[in-house]
N, C-alpha and C positions, 0 to 999 in steps of 0.2 A: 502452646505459644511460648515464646521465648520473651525474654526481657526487654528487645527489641520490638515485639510484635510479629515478629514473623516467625512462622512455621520450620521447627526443625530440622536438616537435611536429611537425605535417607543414609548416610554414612552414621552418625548422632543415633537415629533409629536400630540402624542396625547392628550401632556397637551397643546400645541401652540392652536390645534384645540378647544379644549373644553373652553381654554381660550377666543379666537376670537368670538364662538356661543356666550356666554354668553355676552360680550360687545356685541354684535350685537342686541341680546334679548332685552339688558337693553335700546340701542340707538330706537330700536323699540318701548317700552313700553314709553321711552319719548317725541317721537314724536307723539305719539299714544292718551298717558293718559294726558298729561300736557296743561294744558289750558296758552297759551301763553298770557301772559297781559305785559305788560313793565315793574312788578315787579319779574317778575320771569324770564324775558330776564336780567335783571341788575344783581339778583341774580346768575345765570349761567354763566354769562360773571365774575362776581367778582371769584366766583369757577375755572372758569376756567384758569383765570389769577393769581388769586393766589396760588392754589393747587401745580402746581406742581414746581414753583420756592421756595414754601417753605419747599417741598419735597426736590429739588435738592441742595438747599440751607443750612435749616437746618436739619432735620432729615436723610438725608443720609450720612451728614459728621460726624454727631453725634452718629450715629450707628457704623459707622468706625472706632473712634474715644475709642470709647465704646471697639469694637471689638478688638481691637489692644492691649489695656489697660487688659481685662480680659484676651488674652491670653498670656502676657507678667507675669501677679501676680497671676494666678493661677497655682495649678498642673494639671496635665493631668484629672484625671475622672471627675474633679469638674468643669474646665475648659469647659466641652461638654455640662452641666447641666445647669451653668451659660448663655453660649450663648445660648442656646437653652432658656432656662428661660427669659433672656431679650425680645429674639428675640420675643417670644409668647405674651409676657407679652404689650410688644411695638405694634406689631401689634394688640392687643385687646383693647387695650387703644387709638390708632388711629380709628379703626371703631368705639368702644362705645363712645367718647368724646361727638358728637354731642346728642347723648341720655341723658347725663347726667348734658349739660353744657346750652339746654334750654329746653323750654315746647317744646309740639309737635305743628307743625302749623296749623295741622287740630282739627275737631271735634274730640272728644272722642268716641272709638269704642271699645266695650267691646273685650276685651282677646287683643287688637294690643295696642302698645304705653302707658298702663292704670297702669302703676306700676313702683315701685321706683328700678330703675337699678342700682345702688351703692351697696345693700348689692349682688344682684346676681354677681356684679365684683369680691368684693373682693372677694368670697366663691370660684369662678372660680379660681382667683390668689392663695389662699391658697391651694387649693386644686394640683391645677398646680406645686406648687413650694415644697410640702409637698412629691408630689410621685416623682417628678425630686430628690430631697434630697435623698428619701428611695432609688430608685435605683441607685443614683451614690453611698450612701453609702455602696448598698450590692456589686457592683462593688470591690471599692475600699476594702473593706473587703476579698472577692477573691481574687485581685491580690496579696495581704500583704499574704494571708493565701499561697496562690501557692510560694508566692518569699521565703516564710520560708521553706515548703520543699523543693523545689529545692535547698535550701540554707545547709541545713541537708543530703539532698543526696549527697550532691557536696563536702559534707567534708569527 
């Protein structure tokens, strides 16, 4: 049951489940693939320790923080574009960082890890924030165009 009292939807269920398999998969493939040496126990132990207090720490209050701010100084259509834009933009920037911030730690294997991820970020970002733009802007052009006639009928 929910905070509401009511019963879960099956979309809520079925993202919990597909969520759960997938940590599961990945907790498998680590115990499975990973050759345990004391550099990759210290390395795991520092991830693990660190990750999510500087999740809880800084980037969820900063998204907050963020969130609160954009919807206070924006108008309404641009206001859904923008959080959505941060939002995308913030989680792509969290998974890619490690790509971009060292080499890879194994060999080089053609077509995996073998090319410069910075120009595919930004082209992603431009691209992301270029059709976010087009659509809030045909939005907002809609509702100006509807509020005018309504506004001519109404007289």
């Amino acid at each position: 049951m929910t905070a509401g009292g009511r019963r879960p939807g099956g979309v809520r269920v079925a993202l919990a489940a597909t969520g759960t398999a997938v940590m599961g998969y990945g907790g498998w493939l680590l115990v499975r693939e990973v050759e345990w040496t004391p550099a990759v126990l210290l390395s795991l132990a520092a991830w693990l320790v660190t990750g999510p207090p500087a999740h809880d720490l800084l980037l969820a209050p900063l998204v907050a923080v963020t969130g609160v701010l954009v919807a206070r100084l924006l108008p309404r259509p641009w206001r859904t574009m923008a959080v959505v834009g941060l939002f995308s933009t913030g989680t792509l920037l969290l998974v890619g960082t490690p790509l971009l911030t060292r080499p890879s730690p194994a060999p080089p294997n053609p077509g995996l890890d073998d090319r410069n991820y910075l120009p595919g970020l930004l082209a992603y970002l431009g691209v992301l924030w270029a059709v976010l733009f087009a659509v809030t802007a045909t939005v907002a052009l809609r509702r100006r165009r509807r509020a005018r006639r309504s506004a001519q009928n109404g007289s």
